[in-house]
N, C-alpha and C positions, 0 to 999 in steps of 0.2 A: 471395540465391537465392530465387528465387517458388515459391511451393508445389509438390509435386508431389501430384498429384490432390487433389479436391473438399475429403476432407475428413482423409487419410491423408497421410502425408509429411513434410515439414521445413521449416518457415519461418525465413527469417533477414530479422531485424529491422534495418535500421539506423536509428538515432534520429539526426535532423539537427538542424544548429545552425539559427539563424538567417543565418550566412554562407553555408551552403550548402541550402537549404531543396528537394531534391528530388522532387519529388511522387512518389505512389503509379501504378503501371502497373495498377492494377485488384485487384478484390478480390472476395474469395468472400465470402458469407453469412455464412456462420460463421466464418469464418479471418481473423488478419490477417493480408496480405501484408506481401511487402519493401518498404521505403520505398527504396529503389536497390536494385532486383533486377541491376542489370547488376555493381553495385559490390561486392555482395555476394556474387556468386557465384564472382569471382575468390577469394575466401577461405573458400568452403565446406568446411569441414571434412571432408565426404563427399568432396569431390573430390580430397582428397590422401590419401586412407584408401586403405592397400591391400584392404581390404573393401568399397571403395565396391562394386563389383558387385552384390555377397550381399546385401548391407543395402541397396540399393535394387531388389533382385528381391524382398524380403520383405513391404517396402511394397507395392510396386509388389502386390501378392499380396494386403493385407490392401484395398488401395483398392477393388480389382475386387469383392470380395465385398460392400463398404458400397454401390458402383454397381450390382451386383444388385439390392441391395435398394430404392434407391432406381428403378430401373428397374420394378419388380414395381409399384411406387407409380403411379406415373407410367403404365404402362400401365391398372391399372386404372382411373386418374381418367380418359383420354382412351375410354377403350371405358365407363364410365358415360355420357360427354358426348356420345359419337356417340351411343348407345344412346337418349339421351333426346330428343337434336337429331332423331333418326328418327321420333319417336314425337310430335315438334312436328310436323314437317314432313308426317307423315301424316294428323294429323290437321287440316290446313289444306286438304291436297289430295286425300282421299277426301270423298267426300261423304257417305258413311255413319257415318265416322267426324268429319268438320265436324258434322252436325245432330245428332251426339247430346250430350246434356246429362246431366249428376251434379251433382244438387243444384240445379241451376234454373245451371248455368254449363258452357258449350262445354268438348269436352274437349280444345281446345287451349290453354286460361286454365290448365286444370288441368294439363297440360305443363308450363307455363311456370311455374308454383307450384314444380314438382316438380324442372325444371332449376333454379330458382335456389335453391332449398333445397339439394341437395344437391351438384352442380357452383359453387355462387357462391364456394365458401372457395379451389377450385382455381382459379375466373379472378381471386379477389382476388391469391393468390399469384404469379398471372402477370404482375398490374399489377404487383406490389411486384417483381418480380424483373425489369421493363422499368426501373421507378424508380429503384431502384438501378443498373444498369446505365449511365443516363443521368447519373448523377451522378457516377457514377464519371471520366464524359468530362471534367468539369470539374473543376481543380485546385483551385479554392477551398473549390467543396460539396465537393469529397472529402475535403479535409481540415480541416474544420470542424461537417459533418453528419453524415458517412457513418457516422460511429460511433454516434450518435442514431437513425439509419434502420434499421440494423443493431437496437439494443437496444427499437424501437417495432414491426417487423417487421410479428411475429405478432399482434401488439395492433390495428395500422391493418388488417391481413386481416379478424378478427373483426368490425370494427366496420365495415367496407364491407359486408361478408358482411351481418351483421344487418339494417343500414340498406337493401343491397336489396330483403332478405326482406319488412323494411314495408312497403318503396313497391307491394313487387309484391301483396302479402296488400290493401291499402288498394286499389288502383286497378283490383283484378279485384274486389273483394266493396263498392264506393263504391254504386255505384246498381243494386244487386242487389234487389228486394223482396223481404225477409222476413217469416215469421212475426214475430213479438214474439220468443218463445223463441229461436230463430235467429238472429233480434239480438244480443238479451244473450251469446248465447254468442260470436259474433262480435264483439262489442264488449271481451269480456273479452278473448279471443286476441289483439285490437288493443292493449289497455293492457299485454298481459302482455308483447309485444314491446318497446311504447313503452315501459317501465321495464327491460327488458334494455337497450336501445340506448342509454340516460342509463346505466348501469351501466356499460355498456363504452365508455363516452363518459368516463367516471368514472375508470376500470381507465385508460384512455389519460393521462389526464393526471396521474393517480396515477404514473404507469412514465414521463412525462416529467420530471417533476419530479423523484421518487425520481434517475433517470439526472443529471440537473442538480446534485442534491445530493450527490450521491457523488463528480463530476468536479473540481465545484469544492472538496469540502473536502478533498479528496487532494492536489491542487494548491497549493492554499494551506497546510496543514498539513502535509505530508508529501514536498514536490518536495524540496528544501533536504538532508531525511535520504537519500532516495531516491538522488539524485544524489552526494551524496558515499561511499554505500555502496557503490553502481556504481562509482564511479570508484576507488575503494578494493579492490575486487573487480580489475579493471582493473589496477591496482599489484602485487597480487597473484599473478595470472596471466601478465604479462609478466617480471615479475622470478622467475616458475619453471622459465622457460621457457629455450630456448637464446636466446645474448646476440643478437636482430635485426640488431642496429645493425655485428654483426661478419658476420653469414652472411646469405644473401639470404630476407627476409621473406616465411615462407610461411605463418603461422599469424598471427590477430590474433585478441586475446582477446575473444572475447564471453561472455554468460551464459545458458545454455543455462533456458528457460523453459518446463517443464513442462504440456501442459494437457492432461489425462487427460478423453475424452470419454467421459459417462454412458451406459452401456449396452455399451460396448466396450471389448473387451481391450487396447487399444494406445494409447500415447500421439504426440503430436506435438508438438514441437520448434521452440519460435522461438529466436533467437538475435540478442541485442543484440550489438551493436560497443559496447565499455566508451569503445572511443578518446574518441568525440563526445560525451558525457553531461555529461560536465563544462563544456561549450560551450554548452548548453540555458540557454532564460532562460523563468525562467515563464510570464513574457507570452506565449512565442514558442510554448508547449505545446500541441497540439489534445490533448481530451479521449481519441480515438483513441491518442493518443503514451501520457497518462498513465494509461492501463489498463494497456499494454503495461507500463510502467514497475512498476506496481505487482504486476502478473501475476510479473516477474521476481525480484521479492523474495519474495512467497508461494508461486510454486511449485517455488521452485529454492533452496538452499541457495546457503553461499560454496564457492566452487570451486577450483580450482588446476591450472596445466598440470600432466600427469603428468611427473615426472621417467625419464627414460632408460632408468634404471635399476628404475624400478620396472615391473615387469611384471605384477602385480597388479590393475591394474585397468582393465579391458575389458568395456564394454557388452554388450547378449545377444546382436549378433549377432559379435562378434569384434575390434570395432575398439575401439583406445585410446581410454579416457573420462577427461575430468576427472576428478578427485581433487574430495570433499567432504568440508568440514571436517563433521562433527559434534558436537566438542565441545571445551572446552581444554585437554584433555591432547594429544589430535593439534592443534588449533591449534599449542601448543608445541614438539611435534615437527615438524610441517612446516616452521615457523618455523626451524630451527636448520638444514634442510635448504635452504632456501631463501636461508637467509644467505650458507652454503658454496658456493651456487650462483651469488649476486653475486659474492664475492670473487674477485679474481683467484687462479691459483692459482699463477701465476709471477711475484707480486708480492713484494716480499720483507717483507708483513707479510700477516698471513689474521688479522688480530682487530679488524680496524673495517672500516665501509664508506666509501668516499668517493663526491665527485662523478664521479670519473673513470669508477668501478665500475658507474656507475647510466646513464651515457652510453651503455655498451655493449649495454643493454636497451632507451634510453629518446630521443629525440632531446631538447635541450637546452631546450625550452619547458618539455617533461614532468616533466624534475629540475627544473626550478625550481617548480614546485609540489608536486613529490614533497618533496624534501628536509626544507624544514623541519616535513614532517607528523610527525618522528621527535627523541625525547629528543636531545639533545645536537647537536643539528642545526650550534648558536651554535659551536662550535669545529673543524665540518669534518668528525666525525668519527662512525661511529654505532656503538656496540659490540652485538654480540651480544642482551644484555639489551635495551636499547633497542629492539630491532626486534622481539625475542619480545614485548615489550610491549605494540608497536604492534598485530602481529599478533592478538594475545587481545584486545585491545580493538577492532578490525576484526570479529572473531568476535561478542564482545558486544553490539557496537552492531547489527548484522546480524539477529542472535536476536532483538533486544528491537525492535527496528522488524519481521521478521514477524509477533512477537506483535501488535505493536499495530494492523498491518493487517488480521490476521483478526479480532482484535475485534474492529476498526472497521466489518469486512463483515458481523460476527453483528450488532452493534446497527443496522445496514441492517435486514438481514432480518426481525429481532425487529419492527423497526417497521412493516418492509412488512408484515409477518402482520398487526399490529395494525390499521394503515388496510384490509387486505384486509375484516379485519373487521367494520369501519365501513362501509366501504363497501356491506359486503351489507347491513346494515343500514338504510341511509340509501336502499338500492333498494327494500326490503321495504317501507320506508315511503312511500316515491316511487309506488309500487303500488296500496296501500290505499289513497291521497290521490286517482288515477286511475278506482279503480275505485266510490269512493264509500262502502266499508266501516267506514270512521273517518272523525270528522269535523278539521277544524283543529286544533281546541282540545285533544281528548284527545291526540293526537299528537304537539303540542307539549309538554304533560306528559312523557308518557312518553319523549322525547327529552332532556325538560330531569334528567330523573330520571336517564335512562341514561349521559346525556354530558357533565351539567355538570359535575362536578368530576375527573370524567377528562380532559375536552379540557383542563383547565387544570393536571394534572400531565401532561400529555403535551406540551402547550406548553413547559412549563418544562424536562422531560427533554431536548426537542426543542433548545430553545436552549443548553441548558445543555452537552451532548454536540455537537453542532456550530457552535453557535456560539462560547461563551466558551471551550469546550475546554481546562480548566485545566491538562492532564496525559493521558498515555499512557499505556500501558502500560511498565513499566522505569522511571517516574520517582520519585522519593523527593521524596515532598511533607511539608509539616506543617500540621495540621488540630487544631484545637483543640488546638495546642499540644505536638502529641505528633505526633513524626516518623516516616511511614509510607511503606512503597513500594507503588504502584501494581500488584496484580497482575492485574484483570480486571475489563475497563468492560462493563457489562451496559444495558439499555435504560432498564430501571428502579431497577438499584442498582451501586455499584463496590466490589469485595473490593480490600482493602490488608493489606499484611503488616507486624508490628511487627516488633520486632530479633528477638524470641525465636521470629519465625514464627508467631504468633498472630495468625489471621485475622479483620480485621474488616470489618462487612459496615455499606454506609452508602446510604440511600438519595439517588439522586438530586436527588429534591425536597430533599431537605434539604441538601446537597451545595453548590445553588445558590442558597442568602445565606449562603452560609457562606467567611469569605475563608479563601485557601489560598496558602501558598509553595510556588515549585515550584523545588529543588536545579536540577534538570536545564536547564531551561530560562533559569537567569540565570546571568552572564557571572562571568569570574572573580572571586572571593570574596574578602573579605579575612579577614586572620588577626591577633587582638590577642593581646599575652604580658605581663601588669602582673608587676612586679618589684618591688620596696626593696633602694634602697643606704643605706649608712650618707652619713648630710646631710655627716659631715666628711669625703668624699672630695674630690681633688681636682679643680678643673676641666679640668686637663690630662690627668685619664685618664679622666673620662667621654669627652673629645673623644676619647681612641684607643679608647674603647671604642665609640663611634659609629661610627669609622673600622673598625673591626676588624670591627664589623656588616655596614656595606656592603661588604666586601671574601667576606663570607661569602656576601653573597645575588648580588655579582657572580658567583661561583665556581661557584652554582648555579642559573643562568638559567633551566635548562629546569625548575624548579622554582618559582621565587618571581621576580617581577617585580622592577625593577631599582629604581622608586619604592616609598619606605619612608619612615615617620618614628618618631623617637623622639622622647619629650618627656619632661618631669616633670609629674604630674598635679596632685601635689600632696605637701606639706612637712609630715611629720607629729608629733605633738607628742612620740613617743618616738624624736628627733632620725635620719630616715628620711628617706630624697625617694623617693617614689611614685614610679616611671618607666614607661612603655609602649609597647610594640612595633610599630607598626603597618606591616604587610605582605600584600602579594595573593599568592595563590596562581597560578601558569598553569593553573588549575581550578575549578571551580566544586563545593559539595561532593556531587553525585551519587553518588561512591565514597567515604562513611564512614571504611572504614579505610585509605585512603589518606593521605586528610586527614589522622587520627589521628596515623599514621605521620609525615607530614611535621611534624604538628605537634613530634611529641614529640622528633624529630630537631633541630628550631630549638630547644627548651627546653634540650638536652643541649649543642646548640652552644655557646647561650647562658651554658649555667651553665661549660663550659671556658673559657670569655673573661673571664668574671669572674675565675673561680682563677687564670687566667694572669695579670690585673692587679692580684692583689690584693687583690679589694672585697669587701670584704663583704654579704651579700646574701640577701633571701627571696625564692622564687620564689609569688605570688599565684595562689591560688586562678582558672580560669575563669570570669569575667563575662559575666550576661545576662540575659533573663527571669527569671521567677518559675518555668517551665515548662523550665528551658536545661538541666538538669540531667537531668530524664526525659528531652529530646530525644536530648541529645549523651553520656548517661551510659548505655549497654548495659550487660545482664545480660553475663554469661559465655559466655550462647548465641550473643552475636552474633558473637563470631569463631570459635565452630565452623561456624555457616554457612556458607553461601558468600554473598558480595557479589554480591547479586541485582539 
């Protein structure tokens, strides 16, 4: 559905694959439109509201006053412009007012100073608002630039604006004869613009670039989580919904995208289609797409269709709102709510889920990628547990990917502040070089004094934070040996939490020759368990006690991977065979006490299979670094925490 009004109203977003790649019908300044406004409007959520009326008489009510205001604007620039266009044109075509001269210059030069000074920023903005409009005609620029046209706008207005202001100040005051003094003063006015217009020459490729850097490391570092959080979202909301696949499809879940405009009371409404996200290939992304994308996770929580039955929760003006998770106690609740709402209820079992169950919400491409996202997936069957599991970890992963994209937006910011500041700097001196005040040499000094060893921890910050990017926010890494989670990536420094919540605070620069493991980001992990059996057992019941091993990690799939090896290490001299365990986890250890758990769950297995054979047996100490013991050995605090 396309916006209603300029800058009030409701967008609905559809994000396209590469198989269906439907271009944009046009686009406001500010706003992004629908990428299939026609596709998306059969599913507007307003349009099956029995409030749709009221809820878009209200809009409809806040847009008119924001067009007021913009109209007040727009009048007065157009009554400056005739007003000075009158006062050109007069003074061309009276003769009284042609011959007379101010300062030794016609007062229609002095017109023409005075229209493009003060009208030049309104006809810049008409070019850029013709520019865009023509871009918009073309499906390529549009979705490839328009969002770069859109973020340089205001930047290419200023720098048009200025650059006339020179030519016109230069080519009315060029062969004017002055005093001396008159000169210098003019010649100053000349350099003080020529070092504005390198400034906002400056500011423009500063906001190109910055815009550059932001597209592409969201993209590469964050499409991958983005996409499966959507799509997970998506899961979420079809599976709370009434069964589609049984009644006729009138809701399709999207996620409602907050973007609260500065200065005004009201917010406006995009809305992704969860369906297609999952269909997206990075390569296939315009920058355009992935704000949007990103927009959705920071400014909207995880959601969930409202259930029937719950009558609680309804937006301001009257109509049913999604349900938002806020934390894992209702994640859990919802979750159990949600279960009861898959199951059949005329089935003659309500305590797992099947495929059959999931058919009723989902068409059968859908389960086939839903299903095995859930413990127990390997025997058909998904219980209760399982799913509240899934569910909180849906929750978590959610929370810790906003985190990391708002800090990834402050260490933007922090940094633009920083070049902002360079920059004036680097004009200040571009100035003095202009006007002849300082010579080369001191300037260079005082340059190398101010920005040598800053540009070279800002370098390093610079690549260290988007380049090598060793970690996010939510990761649990280990750094010198001592294993810390990630709580807050700053420009200059990143705070990490120990087990016992002891924050520590590590600078950047140093950060970056410093190697790091990062839990979160490598694949599933493995797990050793060293044992002693007595050397005189037999060979025939180590074999079933191997056998009895893998019949254990068969039985728990969705747990421990199906390749394992046991071996003897080694034969030792108080008549012992060292033996060892080795097994993956379906996890990697981002969740400490999971791992823990599971571990200690295989240790207890282990030690039953031995008493059930027989054997005698010590169970070995945990093997590893010099440091494995601080890493993997918590205080007492760490399981009052919560698994951060």
């Amino acid at each position: 559905m396309a916006e209603k009004g300029s800058s009030g109203g409701e967008v609905v977003i559809d994000v396209h694959s590469e198989e269906n790649p439907k271009g944009l019908k046009g686009s406001p300044p500010n706003e992004i439109e629908a990428l299939d406004p026609q596709q998306n409007a059969q599913f507007s959520p307003t349009m099956s509201s029995p409030t749709a009326a009221k809820l878009s008489g209200v809009r409809i009510v806040k847009s008119k006053r924001c067009n007021k205001k913009k109209l007040k604007r727009v009048v007065i620039e157009w009554l400056m412009f005739l007003v000075l266009l009158g006062c050109l044109i007069a003074s061309l075509t009276v003769d009284k007012l042609h011959n007379t001269r101010v300062w030794d210059l016609k007062t229609w030069k002095w017109c023409v100073l005075v229209m493009v000074t003060f009208c030049g920023m309104s006809v810049a903005r008409w070019f850029m608002c013709l520019v865009v409009f023509l871009i918009e005609r073309n499906f390529l620029l549009r979705n490839k630039v328009l969002w770069f046209v859109h973020g340089l706008k205001k930047t290419v207005q200023v720098f048009i604006w200025l650059s006339s202001v020179l030519v016109t100040w230069v080519i009315l005051f060029l062969d004017v004869e002055r005093s001396k003094t008159a000169k210098k003063i003019i010649d100053n006015v000349t350099w003080v613009l020529v070092s504005i217009l390198i400034g906002a020459f400056l500011w423009l490729l500063k906001t190109l670039l910055f815009m550059m850097l932001a597209s592409s490391f969201h993209k590469n570092k964050f499409f991958d989580r983005i996409q499966e959080s959507l799509f997970n979202e998506y899961i979420l909301q079809t599976l709370s919904g009434p069964p589609l696949m049984e009644l006729v499809q009138e809701t399709i879940p999207r996620s409602p995208v907050r973007n609260a405009k500065k200065g005004k009371g009201y917010e406006t409404k995009k809305f992704i289609d969860n369906r297609k996200v999952h269909t997206l290939r990075r390569g296939k992304v315009s920058s355009w797409q992935m704000r949007v994308l990103v927009d959705s996770i920071t400014n909207s929580g995880l959601s969930v269709f409202p259930s029937t039955t719950d009558e609680s929760f309804f937006d301001e003006f009257g109509a049913q709102a999604d349900r938002e998770i806020t934390n894992e106690e209702e994640a859990q609740y919802l979750s159990h709510r949600i279960f009861y709402n898959i199951v059949r209820h005329d089935s003659w079992h309500n305590s797992y889920i099947e495929e059959d169950d999931l058919l009723r919400f989902m068409i059968k491409e859908e389960v086939n990628l839903v299903f095995p996202l859930f413990e127990g997936s390997h025997s058909g069957k998904i219980d209760r547990k399982s799913f509240t599991n899934w569910v909180v970890k849906v929750y978590r992963d959610r929370k810790v990917l906003a985190h990391g994209l708002n800090d990834t937006q402050i260490v933007v910011d922090q940094l633009n502040k920083l070049v902002i500041a360079i920059l004036i700097v680097v004009t200040f001196i571009i100035w003095l070089l202009l006007v002849g005040t300082a010579t080369t040499r001191v300037l260079l000094v005082i340059a190398a004094f101010l920005f040598g060893e800053s540009c070279k921890t800002i370098f390093q910050v610079v690549v260290f934070i988007f380049v090598m990017h060793p970690f996010d926010v939510g990761d649990r890494c280990v750094v010198d040996g001592v294993q810390l989670m990630v709580e807050e990536i700053n420009i200059f420094s990143t705070t990490f939490l120990k087990f016992n919540n002891e924050k520590v605070y590590y600078p950047n620069s140093v950060l970056f020759s410093k190697p790091i493991s990062n839990y979160y980001r490598s694949p599933d992990m493995g797990e050793t368990i060293e044992f002693c059996i007595d050397s005189r057992t037999p060979v025939e019941t180590v074999g079933r006690l191997k056998e009895k091993i893998r019949n254990h990690l068969e039985a728990n799939g969705d747990l421990w991977h199906l390749n394992h090896l046991v071996v003897v290490t080694e034969i030792g001299n108080d008549n012992k065979l060292k033996m060892a365990l080795h097994c993956n986890h379906t996890m990697n250890f981002q969740h400490f006490r999971e791992r823990k758990k599971r571990r200690t769950d295989l240790i207890i297995e282990l030690k039953r299979i031995l008493e059930e054979l027989g054997i005698r047996y010590n169970i070995l100490p945990e093997q590893g670094s010099p440091n494995q013991a601080i890493r993997d050995t918590p205080d007492a605090a760490t399981y009052a925490a919560p698994d951060l």
